[in-house]
PDB file with one MODEL, atoms N, CA, C and O in Angstrom:
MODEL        1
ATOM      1  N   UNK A   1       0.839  -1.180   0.000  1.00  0.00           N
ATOM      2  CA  UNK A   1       0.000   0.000   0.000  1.00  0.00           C
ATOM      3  C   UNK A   1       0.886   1.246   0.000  1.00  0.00           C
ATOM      4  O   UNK A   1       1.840   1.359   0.770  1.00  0.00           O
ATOM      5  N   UNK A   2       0.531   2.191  -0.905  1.00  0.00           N
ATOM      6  CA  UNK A   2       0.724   3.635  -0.524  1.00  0.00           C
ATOM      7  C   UNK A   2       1.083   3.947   0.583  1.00  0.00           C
ATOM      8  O   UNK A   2       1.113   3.195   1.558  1.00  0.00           O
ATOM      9  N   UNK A   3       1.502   5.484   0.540  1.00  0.00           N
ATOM     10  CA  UNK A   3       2.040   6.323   1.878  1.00  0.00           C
ATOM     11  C   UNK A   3       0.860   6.719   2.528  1.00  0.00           C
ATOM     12  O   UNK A   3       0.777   7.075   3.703  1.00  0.00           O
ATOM     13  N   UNK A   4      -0.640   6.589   1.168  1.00  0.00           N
ATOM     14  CA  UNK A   4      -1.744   6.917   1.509  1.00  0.00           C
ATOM     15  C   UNK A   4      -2.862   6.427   1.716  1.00  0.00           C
ATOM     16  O   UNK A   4      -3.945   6.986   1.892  1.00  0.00           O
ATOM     17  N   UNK A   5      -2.531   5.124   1.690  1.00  0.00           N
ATOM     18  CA  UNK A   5      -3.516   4.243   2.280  1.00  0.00           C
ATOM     19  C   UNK A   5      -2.826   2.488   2.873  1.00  0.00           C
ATOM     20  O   UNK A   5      -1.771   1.931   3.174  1.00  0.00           O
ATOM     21  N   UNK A   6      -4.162   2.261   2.758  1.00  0.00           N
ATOM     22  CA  UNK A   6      -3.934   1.383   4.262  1.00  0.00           C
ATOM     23  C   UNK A   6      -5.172   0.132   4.077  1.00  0.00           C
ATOM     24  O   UNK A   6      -6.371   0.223   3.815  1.00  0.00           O
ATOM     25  N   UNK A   7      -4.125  -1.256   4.390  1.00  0.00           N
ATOM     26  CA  UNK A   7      -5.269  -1.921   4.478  1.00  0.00           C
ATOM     27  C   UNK A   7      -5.843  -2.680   5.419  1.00  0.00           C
ATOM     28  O   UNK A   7      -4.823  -3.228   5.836  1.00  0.00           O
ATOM     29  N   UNK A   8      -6.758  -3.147   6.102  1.00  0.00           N
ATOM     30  CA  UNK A   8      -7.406  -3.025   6.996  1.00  0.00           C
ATOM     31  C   UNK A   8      -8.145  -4.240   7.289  1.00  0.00           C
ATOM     32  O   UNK A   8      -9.207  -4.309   6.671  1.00  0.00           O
ATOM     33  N   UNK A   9      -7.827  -5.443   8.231  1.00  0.00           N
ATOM     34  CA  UNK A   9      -8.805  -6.682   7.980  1.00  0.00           C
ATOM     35  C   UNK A   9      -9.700  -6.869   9.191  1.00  0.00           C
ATOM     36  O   UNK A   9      -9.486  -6.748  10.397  1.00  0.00           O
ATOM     37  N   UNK A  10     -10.672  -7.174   8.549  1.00  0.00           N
ATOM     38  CA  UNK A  10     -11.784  -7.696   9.633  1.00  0.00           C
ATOM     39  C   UNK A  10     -12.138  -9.246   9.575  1.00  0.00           C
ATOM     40  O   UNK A  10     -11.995  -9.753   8.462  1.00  0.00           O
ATOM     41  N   UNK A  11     -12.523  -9.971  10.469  1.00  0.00           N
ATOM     42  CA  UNK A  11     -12.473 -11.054  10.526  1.00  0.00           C
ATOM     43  C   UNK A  11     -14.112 -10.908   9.690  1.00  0.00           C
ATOM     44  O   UNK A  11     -14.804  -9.918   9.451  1.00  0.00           O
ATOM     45  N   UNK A  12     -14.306 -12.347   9.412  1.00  0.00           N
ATOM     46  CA  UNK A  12     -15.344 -12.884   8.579  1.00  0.00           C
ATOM     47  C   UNK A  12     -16.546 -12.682   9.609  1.00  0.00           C
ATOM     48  O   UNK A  12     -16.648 -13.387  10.613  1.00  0.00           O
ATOM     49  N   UNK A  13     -17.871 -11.196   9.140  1.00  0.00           N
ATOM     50  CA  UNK A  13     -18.928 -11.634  10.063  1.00  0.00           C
ATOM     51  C   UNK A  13     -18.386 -10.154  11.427  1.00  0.00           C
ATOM     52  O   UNK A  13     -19.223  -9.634  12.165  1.00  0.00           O
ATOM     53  N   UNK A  14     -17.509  -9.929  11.434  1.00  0.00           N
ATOM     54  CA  UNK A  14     -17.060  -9.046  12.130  1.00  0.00           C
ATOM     55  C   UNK A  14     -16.529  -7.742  11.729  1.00  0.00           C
ATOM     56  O   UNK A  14     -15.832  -7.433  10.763  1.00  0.00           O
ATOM     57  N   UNK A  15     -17.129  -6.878  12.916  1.00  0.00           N
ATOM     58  CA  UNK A  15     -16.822  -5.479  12.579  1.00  0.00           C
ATOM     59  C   UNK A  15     -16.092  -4.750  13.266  1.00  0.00           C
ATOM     60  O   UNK A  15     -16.046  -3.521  13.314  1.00  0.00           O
ATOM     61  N   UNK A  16     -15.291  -5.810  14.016  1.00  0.00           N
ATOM     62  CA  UNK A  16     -14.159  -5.322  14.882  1.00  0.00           C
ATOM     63  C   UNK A  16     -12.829  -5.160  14.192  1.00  0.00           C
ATOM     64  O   UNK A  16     -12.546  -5.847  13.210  1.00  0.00           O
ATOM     65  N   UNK A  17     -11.865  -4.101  14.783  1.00  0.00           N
ATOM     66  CA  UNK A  17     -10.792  -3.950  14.530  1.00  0.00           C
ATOM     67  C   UNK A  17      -9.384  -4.542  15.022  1.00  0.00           C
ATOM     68  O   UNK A  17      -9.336  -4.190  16.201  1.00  0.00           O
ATOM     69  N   UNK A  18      -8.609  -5.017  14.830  1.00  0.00           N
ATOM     70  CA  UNK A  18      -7.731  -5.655  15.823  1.00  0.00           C
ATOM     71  C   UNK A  18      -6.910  -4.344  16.241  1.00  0.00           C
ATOM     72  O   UNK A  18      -6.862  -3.182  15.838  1.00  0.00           O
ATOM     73  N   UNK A  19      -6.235  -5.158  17.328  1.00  0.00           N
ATOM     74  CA  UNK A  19      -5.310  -3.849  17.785  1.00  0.00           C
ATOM     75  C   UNK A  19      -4.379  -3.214  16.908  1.00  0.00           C
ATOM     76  O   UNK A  19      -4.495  -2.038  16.564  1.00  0.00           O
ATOM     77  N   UNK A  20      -3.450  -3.976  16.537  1.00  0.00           N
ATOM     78  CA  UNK A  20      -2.893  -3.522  15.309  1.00  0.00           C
ATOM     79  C   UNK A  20      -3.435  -3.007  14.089  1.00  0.00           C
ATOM     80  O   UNK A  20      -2.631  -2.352  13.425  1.00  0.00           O
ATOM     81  N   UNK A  21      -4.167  -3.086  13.791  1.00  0.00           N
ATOM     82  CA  UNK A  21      -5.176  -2.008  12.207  1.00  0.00           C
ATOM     83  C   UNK A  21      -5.712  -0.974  13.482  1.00  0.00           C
ATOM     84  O   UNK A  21      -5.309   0.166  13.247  1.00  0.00           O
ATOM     85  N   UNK A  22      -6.382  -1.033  14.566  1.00  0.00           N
ATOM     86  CA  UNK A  22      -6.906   0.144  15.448  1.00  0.00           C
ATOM     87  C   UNK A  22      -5.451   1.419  15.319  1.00  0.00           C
ATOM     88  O   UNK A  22      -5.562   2.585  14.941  1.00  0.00           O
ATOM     89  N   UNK A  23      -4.242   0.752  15.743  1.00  0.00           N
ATOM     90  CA  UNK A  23      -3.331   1.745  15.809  1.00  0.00           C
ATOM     91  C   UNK A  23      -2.633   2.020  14.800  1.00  0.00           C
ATOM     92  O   UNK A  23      -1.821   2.931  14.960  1.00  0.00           O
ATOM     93  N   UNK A  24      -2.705   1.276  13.283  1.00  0.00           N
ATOM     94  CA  UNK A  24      -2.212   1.651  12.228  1.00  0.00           C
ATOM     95  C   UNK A  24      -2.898   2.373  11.524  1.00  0.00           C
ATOM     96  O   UNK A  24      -2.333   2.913  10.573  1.00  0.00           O
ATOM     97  N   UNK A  25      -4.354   2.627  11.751  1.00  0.00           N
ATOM     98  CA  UNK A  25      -5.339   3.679  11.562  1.00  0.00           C
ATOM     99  C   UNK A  25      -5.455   5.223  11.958  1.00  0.00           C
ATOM    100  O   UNK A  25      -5.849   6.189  11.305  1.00  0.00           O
ATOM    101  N   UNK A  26      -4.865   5.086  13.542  1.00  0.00           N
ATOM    102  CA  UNK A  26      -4.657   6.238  14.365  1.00  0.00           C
ATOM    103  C   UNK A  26      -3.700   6.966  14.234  1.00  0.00           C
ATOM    104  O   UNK A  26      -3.650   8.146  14.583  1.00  0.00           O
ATOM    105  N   UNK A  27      -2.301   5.931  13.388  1.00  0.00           N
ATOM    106  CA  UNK A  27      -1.198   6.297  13.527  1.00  0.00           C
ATOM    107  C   UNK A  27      -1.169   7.292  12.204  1.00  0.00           C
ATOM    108  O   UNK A  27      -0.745   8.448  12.202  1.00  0.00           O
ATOM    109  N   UNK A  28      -1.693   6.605  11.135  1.00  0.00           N
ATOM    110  CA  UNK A  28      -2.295   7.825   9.786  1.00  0.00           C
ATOM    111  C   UNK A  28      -2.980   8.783  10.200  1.00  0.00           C
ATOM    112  O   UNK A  28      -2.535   9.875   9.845  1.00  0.00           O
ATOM    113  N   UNK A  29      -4.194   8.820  11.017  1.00  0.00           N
ATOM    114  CA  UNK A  29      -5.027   9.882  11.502  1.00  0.00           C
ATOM    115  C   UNK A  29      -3.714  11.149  12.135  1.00  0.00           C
ATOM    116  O   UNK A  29      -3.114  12.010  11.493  1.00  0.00           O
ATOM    117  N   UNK A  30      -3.667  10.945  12.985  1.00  0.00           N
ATOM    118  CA  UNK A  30      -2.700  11.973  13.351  1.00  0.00           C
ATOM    119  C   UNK A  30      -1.428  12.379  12.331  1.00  0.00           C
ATOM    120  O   UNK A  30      -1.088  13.554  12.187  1.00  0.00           O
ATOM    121  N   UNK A  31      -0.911  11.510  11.793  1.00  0.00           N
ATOM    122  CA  UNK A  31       0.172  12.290  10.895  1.00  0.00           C
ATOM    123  C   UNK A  31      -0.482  13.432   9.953  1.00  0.00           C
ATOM    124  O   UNK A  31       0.286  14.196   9.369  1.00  0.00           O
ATOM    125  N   UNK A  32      -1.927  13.574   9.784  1.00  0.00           N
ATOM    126  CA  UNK A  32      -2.444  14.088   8.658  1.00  0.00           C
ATOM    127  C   UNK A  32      -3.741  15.486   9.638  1.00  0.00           C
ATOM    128  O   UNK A  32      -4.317  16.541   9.371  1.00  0.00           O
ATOM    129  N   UNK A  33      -3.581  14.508  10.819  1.00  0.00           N
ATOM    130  CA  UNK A  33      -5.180  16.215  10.715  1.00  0.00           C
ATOM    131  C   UNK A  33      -4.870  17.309  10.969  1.00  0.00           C
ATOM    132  O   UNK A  33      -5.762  18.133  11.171  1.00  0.00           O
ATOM    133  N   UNK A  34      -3.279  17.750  11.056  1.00  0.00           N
ATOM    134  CA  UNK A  34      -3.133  19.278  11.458  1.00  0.00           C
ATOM    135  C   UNK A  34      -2.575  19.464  10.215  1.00  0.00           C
ATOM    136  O   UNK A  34      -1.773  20.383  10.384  1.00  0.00           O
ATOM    137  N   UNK A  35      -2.535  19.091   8.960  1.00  0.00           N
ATOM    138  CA  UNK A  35      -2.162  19.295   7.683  1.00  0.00           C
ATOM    139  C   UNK A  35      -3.563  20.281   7.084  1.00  0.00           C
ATOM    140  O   UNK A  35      -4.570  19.618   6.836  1.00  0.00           O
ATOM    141  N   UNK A  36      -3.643  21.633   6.879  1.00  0.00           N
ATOM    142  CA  UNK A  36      -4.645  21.967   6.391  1.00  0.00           C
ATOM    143  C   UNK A  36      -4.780  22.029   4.897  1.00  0.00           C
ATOM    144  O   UNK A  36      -5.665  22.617   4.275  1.00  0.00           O
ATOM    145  N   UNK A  37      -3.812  21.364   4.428  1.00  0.00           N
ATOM    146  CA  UNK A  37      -4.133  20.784   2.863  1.00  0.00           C
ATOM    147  C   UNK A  37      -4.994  19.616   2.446  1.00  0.00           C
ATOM    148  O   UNK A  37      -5.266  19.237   1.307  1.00  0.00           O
ATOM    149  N   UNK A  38      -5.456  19.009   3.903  1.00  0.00           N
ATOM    150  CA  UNK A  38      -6.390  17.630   4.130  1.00  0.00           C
ATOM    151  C   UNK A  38      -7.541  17.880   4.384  1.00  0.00           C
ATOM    152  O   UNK A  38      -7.876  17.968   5.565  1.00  0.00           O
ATOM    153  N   UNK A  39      -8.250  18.020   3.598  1.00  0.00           N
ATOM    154  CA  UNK A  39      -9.753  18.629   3.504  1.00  0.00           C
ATOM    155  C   UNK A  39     -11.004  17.511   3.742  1.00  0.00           C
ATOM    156  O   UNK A  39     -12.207  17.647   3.962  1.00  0.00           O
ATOM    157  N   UNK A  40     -10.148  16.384   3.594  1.00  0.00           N
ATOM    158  CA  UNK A  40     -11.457  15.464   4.089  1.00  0.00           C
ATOM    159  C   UNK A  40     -10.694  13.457   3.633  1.00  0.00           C
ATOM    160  O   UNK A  40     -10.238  12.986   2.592  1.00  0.00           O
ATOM    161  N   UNK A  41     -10.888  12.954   4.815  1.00  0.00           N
ATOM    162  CA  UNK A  41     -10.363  11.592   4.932  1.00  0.00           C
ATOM    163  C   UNK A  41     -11.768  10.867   4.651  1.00  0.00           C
ATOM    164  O   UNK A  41     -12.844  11.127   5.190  1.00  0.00           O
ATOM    165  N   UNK A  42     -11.523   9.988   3.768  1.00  0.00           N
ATOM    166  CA  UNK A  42     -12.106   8.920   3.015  1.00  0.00           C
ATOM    167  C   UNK A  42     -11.944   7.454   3.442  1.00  0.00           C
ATOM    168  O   UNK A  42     -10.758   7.142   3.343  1.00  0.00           O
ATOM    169  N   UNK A  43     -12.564   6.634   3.798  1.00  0.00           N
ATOM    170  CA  UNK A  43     -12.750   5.010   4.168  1.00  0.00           C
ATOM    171  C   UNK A  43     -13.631   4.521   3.082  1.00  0.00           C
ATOM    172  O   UNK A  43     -14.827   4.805   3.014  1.00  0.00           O
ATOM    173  N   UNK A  44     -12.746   3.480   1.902  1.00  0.00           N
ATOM    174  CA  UNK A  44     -13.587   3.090   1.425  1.00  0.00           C
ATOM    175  C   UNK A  44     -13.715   1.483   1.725  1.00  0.00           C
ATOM    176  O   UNK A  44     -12.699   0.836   1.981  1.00  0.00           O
ATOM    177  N   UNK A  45     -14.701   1.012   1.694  1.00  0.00           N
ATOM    178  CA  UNK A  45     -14.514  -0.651   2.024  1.00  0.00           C
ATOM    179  C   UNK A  45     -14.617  -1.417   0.905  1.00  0.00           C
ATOM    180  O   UNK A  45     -15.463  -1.126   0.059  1.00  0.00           O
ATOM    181  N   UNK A  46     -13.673  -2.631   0.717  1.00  0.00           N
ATOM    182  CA  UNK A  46     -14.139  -3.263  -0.411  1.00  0.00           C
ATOM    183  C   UNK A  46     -14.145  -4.652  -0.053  1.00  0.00           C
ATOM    184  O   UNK A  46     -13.160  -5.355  -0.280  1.00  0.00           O
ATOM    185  N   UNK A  47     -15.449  -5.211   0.629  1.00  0.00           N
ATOM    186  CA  UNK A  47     -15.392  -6.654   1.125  1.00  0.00           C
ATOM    187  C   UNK A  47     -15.296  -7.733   0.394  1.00  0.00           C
ATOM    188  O   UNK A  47     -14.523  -8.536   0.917  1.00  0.00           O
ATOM    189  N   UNK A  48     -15.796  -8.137  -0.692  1.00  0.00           N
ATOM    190  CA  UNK A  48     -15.523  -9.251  -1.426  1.00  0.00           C
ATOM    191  C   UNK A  48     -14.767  -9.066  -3.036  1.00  0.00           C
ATOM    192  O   UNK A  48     -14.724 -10.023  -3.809  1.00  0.00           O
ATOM    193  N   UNK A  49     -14.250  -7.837  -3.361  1.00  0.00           N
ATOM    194  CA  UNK A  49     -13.615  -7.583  -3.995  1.00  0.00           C
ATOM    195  C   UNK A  49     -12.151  -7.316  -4.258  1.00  0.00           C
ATOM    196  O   UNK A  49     -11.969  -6.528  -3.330  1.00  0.00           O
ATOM    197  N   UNK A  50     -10.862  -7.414  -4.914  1.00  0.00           N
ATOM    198  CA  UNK A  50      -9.340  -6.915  -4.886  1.00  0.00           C
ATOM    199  C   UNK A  50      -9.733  -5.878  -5.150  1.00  0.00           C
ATOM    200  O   UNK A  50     -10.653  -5.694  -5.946  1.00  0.00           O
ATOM    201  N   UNK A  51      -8.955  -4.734  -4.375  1.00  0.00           N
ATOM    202  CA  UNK A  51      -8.363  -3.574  -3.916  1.00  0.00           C
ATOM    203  C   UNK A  51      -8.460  -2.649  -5.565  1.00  0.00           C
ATOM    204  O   UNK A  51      -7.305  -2.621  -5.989  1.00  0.00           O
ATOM    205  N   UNK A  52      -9.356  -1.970  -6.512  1.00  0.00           N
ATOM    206  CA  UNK A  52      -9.111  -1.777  -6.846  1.00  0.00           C
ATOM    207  C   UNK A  52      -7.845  -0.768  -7.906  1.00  0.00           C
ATOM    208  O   UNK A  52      -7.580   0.369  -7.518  1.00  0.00           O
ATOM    209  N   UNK A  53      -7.270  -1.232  -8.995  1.00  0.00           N
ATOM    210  CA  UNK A  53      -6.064  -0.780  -9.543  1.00  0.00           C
ATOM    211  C   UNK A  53      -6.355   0.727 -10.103  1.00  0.00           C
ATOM    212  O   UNK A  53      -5.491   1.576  -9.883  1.00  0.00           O
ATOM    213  N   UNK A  54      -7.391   1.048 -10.730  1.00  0.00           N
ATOM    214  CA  UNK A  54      -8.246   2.139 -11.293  1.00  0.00           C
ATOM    215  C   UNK A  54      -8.703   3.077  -9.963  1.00  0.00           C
ATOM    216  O   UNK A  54      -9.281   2.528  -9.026  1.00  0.00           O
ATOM    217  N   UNK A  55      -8.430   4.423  -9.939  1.00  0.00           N
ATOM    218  CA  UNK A  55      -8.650   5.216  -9.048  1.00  0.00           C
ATOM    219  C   UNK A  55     -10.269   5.745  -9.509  1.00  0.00           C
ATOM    220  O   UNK A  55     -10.973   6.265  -8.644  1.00  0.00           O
ATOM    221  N   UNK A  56     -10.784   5.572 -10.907  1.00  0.00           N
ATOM    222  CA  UNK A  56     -12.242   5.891 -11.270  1.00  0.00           C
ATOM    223  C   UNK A  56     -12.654   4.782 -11.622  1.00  0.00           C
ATOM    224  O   UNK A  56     -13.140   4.729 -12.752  1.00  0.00           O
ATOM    225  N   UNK A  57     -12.616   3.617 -10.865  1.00  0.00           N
ATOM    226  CA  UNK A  57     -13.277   2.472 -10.536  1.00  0.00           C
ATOM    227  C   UNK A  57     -14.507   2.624  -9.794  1.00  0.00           C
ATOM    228  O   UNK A  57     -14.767   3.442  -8.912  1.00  0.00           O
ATOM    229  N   UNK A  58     -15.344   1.556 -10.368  1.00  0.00           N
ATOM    230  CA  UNK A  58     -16.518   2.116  -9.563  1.00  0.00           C
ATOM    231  C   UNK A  58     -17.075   0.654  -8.400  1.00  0.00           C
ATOM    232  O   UNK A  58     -16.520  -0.442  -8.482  1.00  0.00           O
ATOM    233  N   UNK A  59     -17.599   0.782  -7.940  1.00  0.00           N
ATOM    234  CA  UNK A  59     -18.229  -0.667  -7.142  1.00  0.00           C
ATOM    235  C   UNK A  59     -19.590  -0.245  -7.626  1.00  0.00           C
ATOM    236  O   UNK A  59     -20.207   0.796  -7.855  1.00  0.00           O
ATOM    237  N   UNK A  60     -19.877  -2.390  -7.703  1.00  0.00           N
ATOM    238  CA  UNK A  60     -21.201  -2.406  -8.104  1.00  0.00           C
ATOM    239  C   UNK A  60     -22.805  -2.250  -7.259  1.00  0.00           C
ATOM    240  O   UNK A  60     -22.819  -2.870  -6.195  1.00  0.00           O
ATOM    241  N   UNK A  61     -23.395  -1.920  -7.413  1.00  0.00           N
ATOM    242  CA  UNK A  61     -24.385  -1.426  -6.274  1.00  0.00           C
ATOM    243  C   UNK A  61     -24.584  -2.306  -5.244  1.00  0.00           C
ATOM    244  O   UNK A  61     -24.792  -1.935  -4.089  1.00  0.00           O
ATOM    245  N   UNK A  62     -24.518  -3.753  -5.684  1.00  0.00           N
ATOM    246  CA  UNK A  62     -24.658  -4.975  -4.706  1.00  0.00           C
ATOM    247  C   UNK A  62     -23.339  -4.450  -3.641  1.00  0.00           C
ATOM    248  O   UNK A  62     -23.691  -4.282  -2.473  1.00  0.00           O
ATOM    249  N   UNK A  63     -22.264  -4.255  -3.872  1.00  0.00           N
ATOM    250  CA  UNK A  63     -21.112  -3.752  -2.854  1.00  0.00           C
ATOM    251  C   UNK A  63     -21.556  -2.641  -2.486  1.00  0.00           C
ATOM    252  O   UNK A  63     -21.900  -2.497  -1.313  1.00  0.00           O
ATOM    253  N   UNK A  64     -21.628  -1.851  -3.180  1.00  0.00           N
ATOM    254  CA  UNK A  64     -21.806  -0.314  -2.134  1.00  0.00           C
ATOM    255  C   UNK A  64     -22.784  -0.717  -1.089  1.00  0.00           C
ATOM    256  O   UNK A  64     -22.453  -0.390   0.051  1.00  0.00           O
ATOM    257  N   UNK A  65     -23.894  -1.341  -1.209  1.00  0.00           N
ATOM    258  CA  UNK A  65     -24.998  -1.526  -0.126  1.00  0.00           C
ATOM    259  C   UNK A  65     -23.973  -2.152   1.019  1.00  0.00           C
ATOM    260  O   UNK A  65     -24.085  -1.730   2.170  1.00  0.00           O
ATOM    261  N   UNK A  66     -23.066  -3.066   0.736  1.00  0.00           N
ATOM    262  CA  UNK A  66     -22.594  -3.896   1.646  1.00  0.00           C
ATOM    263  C   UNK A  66     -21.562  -3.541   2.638  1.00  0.00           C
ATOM    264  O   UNK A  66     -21.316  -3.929   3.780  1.00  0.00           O
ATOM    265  N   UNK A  67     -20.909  -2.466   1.641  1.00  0.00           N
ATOM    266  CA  UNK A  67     -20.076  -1.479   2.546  1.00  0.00           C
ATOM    267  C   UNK A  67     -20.395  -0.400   3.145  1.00  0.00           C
ATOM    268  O   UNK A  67     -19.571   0.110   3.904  1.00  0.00           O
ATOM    269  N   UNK A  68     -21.507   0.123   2.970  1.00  0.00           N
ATOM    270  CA  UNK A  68     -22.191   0.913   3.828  1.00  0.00           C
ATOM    271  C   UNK A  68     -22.980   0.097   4.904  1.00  0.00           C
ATOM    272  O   UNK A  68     -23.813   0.902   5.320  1.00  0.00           O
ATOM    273  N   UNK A  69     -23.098  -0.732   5.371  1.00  0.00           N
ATOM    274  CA  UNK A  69     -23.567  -1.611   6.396  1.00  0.00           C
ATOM    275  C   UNK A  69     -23.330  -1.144   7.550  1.00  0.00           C
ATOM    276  O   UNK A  69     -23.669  -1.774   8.552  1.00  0.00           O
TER     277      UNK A  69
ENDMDL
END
């Protein structure tokens, strides 16, 4: 992954974070929120799909419902 993102696992069925993704999450959060060139942090989820390669990739509506859960 990027300098700018991050990937993130949840167990199957679960919406918990482990400790390690909790603090590799936090540890990005803070390097970035007193940056006022950072206008807005983005989480996108992609559960049964690879990480897409295309930055104007889209997910199919069946996913978006699923990642907004």
């Amino acid at each position: 992954m990027g300098k700018d993102t991050s990937r993130l696992k949840f167990d199957k069925g679960s919406s918990s974070l482990s400790s390690a993704d909790q603090s590799e999450l936090r540890t990005m959060y803070n390097a970035v929120k007193e940056d006022a060139r950072i206008r807005e942090i983005v989480v996108a989820a992609y559960a049964d799909l690879p990480y897409p390669k295309d930055q104007k990739s889209d997910l199919p509506n069946k996913s978006k419902g699923l990642a907004t859960r």
